[in-house]
C-alpha positions as CSV (number, residue, x, y, z in Angstrom):
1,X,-99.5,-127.4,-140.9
2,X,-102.2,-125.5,-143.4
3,X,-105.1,-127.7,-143.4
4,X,-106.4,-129.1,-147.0
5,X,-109.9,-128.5,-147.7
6,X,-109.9,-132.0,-149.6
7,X,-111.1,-134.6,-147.6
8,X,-109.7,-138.4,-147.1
9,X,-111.4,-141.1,-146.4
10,X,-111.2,-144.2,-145.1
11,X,-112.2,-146.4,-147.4
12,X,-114.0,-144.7,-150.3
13,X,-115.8,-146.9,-153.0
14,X,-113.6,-147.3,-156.2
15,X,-115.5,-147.9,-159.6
16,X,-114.1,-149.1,-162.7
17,X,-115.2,-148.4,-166.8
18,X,-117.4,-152.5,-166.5
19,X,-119.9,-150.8,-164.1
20,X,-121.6,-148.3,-165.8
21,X,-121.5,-150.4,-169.0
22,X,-123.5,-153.0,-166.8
23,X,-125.8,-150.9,-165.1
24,X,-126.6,-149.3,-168.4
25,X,-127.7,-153.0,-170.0
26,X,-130.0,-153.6,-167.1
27,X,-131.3,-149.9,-167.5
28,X,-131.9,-150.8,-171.5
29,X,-133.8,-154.1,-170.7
30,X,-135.8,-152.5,-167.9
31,X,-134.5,-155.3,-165.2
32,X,-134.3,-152.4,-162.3
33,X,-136.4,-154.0,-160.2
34,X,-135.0,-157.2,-157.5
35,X,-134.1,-159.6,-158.7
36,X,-133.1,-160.3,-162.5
37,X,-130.3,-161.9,-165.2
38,X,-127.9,-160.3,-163.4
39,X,-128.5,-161.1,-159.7
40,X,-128.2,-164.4,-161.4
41,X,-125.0,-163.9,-162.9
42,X,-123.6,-161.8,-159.9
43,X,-124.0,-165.3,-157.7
44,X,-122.5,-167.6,-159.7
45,X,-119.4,-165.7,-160.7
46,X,-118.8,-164.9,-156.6
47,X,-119.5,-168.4,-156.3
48,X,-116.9,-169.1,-159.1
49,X,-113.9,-166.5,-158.0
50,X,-114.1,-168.3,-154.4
51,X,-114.5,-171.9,-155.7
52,X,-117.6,-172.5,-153.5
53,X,-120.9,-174.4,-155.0
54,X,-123.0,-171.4,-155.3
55,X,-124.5,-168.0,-153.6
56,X,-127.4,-166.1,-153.1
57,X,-127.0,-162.1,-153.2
58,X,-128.9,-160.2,-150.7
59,X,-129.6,-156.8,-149.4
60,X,-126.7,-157.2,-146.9
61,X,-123.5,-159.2,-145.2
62,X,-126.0,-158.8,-142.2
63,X,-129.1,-160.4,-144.0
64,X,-126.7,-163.7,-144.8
65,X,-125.5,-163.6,-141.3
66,X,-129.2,-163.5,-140.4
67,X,-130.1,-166.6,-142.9
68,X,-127.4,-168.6,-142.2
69,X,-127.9,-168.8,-138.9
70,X,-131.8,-169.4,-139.3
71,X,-130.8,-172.2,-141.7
72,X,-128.5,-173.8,-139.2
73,X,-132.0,-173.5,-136.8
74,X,-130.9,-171.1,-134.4
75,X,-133.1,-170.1,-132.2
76,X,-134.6,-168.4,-128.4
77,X,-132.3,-169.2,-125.7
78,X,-129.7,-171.0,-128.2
79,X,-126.1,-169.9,-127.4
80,X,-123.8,-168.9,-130.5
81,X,-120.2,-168.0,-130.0
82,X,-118.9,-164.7,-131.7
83,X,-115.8,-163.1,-132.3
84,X,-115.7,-160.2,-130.5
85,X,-113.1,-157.8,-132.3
86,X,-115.6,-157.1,-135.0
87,X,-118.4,-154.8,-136.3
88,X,-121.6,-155.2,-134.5
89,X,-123.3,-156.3,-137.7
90,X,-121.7,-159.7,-137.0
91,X,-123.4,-160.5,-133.9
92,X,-126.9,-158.2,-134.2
93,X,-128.5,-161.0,-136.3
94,X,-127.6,-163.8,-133.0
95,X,-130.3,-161.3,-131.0
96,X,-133.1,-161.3,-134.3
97,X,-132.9,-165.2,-133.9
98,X,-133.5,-164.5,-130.0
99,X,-130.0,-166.4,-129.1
100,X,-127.8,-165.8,-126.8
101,X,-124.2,-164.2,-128.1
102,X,-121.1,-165.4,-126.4
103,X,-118.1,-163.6,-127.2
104,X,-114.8,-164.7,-127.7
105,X,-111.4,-162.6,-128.0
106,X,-108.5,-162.3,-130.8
107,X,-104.7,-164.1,-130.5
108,X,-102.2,-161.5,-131.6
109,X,-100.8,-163.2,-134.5
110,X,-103.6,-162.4,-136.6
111,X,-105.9,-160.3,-134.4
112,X,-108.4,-162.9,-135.1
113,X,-110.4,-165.5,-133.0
114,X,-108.1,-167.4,-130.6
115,X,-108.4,-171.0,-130.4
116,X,-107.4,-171.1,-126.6
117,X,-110.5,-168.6,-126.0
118,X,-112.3,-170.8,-128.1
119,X,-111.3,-174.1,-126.4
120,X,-112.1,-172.5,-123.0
121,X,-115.4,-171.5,-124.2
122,X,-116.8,-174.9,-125.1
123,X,-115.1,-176.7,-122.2
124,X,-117.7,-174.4,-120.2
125,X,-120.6,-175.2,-122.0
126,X,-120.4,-178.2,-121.8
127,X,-119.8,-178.4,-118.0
128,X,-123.3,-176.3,-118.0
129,X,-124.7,-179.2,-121.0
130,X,-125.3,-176.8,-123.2
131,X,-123.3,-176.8,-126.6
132,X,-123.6,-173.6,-128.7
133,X,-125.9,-174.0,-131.9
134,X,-122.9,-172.3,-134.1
135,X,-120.1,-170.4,-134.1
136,X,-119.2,-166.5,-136.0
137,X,-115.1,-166.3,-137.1
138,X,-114.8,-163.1,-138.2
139,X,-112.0,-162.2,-140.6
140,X,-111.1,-158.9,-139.4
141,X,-109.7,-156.1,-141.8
142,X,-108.8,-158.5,-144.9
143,X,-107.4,-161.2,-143.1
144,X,-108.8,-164.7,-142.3
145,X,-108.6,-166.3,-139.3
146,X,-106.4,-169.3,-138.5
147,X,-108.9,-171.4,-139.6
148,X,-107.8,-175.2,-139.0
149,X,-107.2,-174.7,-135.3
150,X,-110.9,-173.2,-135.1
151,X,-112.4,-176.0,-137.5
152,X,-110.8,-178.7,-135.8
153,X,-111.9,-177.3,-132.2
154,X,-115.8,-177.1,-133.9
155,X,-116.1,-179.9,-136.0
156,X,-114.9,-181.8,-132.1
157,X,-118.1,-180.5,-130.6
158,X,-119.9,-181.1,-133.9
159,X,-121.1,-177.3,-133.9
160,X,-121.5,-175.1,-137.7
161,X,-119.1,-172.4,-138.0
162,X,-120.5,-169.5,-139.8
163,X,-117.0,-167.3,-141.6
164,X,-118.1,-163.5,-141.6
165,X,-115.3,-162.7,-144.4
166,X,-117.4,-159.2,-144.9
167,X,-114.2,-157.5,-145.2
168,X,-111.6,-160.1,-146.5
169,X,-113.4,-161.1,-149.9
170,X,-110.0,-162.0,-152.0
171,X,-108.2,-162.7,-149.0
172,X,-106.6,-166.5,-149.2
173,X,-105.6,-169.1,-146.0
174,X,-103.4,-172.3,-147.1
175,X,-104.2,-171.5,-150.7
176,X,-108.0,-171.6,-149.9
177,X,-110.1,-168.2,-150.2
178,X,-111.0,-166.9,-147.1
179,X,-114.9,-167.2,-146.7
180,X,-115.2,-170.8,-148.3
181,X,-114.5,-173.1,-145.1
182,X,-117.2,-172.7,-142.8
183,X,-121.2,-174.2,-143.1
184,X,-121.6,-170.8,-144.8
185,X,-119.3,-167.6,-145.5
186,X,-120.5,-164.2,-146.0
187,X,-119.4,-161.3,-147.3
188,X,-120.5,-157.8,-147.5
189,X,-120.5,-155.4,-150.4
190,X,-121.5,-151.8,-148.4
191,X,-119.7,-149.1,-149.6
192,X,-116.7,-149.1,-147.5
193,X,-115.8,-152.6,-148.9
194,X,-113.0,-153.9,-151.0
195,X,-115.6,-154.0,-153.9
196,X,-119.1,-152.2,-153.3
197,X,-122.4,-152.8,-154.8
198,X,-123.7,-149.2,-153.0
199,X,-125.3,-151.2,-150.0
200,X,-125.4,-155.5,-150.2
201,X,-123.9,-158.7,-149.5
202,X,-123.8,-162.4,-150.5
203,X,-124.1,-166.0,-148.4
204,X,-122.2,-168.7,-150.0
205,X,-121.7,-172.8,-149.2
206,X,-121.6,-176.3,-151.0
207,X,-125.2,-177.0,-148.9
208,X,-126.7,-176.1,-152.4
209,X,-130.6,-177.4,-150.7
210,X,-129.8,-174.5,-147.9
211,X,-128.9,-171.7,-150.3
212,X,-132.1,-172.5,-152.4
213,X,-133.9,-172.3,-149.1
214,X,-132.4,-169.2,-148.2
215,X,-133.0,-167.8,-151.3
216,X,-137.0,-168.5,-151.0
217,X,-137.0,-166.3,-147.3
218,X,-135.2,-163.3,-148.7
219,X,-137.9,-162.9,-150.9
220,X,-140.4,-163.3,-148.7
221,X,-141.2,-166.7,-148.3
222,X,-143.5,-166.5,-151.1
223,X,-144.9,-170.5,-151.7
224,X,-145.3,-171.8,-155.6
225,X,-148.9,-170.6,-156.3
226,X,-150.4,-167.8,-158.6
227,X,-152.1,-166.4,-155.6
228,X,-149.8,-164.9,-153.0
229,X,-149.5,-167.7,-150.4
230,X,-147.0,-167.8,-147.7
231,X,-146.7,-170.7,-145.1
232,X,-143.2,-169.3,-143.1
233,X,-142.0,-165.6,-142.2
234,X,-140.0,-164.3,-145.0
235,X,-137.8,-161.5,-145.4
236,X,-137.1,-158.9,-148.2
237,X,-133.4,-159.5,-147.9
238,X,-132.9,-160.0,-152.0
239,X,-130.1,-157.7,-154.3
240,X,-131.4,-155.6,-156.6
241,X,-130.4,-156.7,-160.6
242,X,-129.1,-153.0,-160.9
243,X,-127.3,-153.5,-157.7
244,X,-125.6,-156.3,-159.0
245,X,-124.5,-155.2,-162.0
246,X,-122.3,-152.9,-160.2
247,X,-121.0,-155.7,-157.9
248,X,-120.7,-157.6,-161.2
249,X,-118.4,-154.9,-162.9
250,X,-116.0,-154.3,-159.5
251,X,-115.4,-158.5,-159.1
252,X,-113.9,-157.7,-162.7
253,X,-111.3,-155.8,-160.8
254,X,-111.3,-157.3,-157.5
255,X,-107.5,-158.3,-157.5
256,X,-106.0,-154.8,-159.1
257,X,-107.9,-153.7,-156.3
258,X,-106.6,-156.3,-153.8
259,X,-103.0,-155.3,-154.7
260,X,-103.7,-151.4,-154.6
261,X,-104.6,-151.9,-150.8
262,X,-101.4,-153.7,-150.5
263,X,-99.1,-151.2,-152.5
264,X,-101.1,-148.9,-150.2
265,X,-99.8,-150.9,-147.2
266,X,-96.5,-151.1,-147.9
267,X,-95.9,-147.2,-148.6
268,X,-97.3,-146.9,-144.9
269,X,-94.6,-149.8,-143.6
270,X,-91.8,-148.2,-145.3
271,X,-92.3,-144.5,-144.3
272,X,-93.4,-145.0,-140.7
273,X,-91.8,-148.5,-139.6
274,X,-88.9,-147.1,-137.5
275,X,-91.1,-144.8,-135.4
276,X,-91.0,-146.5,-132.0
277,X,-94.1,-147.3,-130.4
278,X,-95.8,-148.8,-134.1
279,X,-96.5,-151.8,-135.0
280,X,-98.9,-152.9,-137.9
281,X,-101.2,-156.0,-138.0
282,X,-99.3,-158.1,-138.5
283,X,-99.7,-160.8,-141.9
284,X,-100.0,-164.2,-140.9
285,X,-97.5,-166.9,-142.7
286,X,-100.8,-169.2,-143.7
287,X,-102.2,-166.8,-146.2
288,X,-102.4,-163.2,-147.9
289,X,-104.4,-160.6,-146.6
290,X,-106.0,-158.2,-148.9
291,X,-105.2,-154.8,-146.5
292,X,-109.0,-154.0,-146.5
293,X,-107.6,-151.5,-143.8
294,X,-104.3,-150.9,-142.9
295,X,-104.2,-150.6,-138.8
296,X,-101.3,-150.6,-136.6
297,X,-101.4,-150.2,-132.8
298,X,-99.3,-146.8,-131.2
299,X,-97.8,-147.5,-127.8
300,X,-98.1,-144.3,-126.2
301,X,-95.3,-145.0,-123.8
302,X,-93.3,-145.4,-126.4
303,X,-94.0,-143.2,-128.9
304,X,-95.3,-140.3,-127.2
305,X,-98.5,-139.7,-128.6
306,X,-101.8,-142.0,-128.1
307,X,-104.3,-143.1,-131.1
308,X,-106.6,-140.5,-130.0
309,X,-104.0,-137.4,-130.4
310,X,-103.6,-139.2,-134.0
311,X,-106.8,-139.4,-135.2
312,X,-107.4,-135.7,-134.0
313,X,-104.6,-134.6,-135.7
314,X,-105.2,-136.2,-139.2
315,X,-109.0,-135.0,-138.5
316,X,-107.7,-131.6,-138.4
317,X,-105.9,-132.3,-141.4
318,X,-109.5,-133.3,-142.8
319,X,-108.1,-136.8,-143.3
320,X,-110.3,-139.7,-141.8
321,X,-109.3,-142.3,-138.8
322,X,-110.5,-144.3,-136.9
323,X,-110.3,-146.9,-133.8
324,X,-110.0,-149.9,-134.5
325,X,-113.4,-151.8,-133.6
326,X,-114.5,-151.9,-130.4
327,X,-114.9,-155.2,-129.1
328,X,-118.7,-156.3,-129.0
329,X,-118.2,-157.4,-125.2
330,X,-117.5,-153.8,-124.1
331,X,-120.6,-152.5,-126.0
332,X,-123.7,-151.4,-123.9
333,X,-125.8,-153.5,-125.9
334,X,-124.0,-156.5,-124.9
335,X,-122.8,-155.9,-121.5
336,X,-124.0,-158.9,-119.7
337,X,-123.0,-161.5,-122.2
338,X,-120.5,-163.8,-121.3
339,X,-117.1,-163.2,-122.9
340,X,-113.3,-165.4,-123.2
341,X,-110.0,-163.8,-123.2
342,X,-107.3,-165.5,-124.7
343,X,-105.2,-165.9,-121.9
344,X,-105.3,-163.8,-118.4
345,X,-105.4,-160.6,-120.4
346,X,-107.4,-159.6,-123.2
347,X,-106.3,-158.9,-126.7
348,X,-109.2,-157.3,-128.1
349,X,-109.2,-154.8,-125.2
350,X,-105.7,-154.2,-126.5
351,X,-106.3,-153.6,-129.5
352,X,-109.0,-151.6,-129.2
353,X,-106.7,-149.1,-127.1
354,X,-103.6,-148.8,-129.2
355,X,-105.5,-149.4,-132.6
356,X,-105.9,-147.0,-135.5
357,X,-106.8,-147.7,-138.5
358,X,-105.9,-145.7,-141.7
359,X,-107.1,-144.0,-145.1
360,X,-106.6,-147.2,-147.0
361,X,-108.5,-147.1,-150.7
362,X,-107.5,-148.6,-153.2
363,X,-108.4,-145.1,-155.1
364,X,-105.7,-143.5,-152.5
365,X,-103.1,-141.0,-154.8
366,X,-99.8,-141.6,-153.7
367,X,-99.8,-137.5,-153.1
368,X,-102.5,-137.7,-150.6
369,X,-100.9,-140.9,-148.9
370,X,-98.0,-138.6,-148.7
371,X,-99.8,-135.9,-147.0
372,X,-101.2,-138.4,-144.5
373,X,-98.1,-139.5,-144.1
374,X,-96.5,-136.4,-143.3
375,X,-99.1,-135.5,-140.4
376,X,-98.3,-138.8,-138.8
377,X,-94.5,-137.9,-138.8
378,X,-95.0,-134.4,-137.4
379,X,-97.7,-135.4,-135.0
380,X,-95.0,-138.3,-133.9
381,X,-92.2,-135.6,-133.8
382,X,-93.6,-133.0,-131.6
């Protein structure tokens, strides 16, 4: 195969004709600085689109990780559970608090948190008397967790669930969106994202009192005086109003964009779903995942080639891939933290072995899915 000198990417940002128009208005009325009419506006139609009470935009998914779990009073020597198939964003803002992550593996239904793990992970803090402060569900790759097993297993213990829905804004679970049934949900905006605003994110909840609160740290705990006063630590975590009037513009097309990832999806079921050895993540019956990323595990037994031989061949094809995530508890940064399989073996380990994940934008040609296409087939051929 001739390789193309265009590249692929993963998951490239996708703009609309709403977000120059926007940006352009905040340009005109000189709001470029943080904050700003449509930071405002920006919160309260998130906070509208996922039926939630209201939001506070910040500088990223990582920031509202970071407040939420200062709100819920997290603190040195606190445990928090965390997923552990995930991005280490999720679990980076348990160390700023100086807590102690604990991780907790996938179920293979939905390659989200297990509920057994879960289960087995409280039983053993409370043998030791020492309940975790809160608890991260990540909803990997579009997809939310099973959520009423995990709620029903937390709201037991009386510990805060915090949903990292970074990458399944859209996504929906029992006709709820995904994001909307922890303490607080979060999601990210980066570039990579279903819907970008260049670099940001957003914490949303119905505690209305412990979004305003959140919203007085990200911009620097600045106290109600006409002097510069501040009384707590604060943080310059806020959106920028230019920022948001991008993110503004692409929730305008959040669901064409939902159902290009899908279409996306199903052209990559179709052409590649009797190759032995595949299988894709699979779609849980509760809800409908938005295909952030489409990602499939390769059996190498059974198909002959291993994830690695595939991502090296589309990268010669000057097409991006990638592993899927590796799970925190393997990371060097986390390495002694405890950590719950779901049963005797590990999923997430799994996973991370056999998974790839795939050029999946919602900008993605049909003629350049067919030429990644193509170099899977004759990489699975040879």
């Amino acid at each position: 195969m001739t390789k193309s000198t265009k590249r692929i990417y993963l998951s490239p940002p996708h703009m609309s004709y709403y977000e120059q128009q926007l940006v352009s208005e905040a340009f005109s009325s000189n709001w470029i600085a943080p904050v700003g009419p449509h930071v405002e506006a920006f919160e309260k139609e998130v906070a509208n689109f996922v039926n939630i009470g209201d939001a506070v935009a910040l500088s990223s998914g990582t920031a509202a990780i970071h407040l939420a779990l200062k709100l819920l009073d997290v603190g040195s020597g606190d445990y928090v559970f965390c997923s552990t198939l995930t991005f280490v964003a999720s679990a980076n803002p348990i160390l700023y608090q100086g807590a102690e992550p604990i991780f907790i593996d996938s179920e293979p239904d939905s390659w989200n948190m297990s509920p057994n793990a879960l289960e087995k992970a409280f039983k053993d803090c409370e043998k030791k008397g020492k309940i975790p402060k809160a608890v991260i569900i990540v909803n990997l790759y579009g997809q939310s967790a099973d959520m009423s097993p995990l709620l029903s297993i937390c709201e037991r213990y009386g510990v805060p669930i915090i949903e990292d829905a970074a990458e399944s804004l859209g996504a929906i679970y029992k006709g709820r969106a995904s994001g909307t049934f922890g303490r607080f949900g979060i999601y990210s905006f980066n570039g990579n994202k279903i819907i970008t605003t260049s670099g940001g994110g957003i914490l949303v909840s119905q505690d209305l009192e412990g979004l305003e609160k959140a919203r007085f740290w990200a911009t620097q705990a600045r106290d109600p005086a006409k002097h510069y006063q501040h009384s707590e630590v604060g943080y310059n975590y806020r959106l920028s109003n230019v920022l948001a009037a991008i993110g503004r513009g692409q929730l305008r097309v959040l669901n064409e964009r939902i159902e290009a990832r899908r279409i996306v999806f199903k052209r990559y079921f179709s052409a590649l779903k009797n190759f032995k050895g595949i299988e894709f993540m699979p779609e849980a019956p509760y809800g409908r995942s938005t295909r952030w990323l489409t990602a499939l595990t390769i059996d190498p037994e059974q198909s002959g080639v291993t994830p690695t031989q595939i991502i090296d061949a589309l990268e010669g094809q000057n097409i991006e891939a990638r592993p899927v995530w590796k799970p925190l508890h393997l990371q060097p940064l986390f390495k002694n933290c405890p950590y719950y399989p779901h049963n005797n073996n590990s999923v997430s380990d799994d996973l991370f072995r056999k998974g790839v994940c795939l050029p999946s934008g919602s900008n993605l040609s049909e003629e350049d899915q067919d030429r990644i296409i193509e170099c899977l087939k004759h990489t699975f051929q040879q």
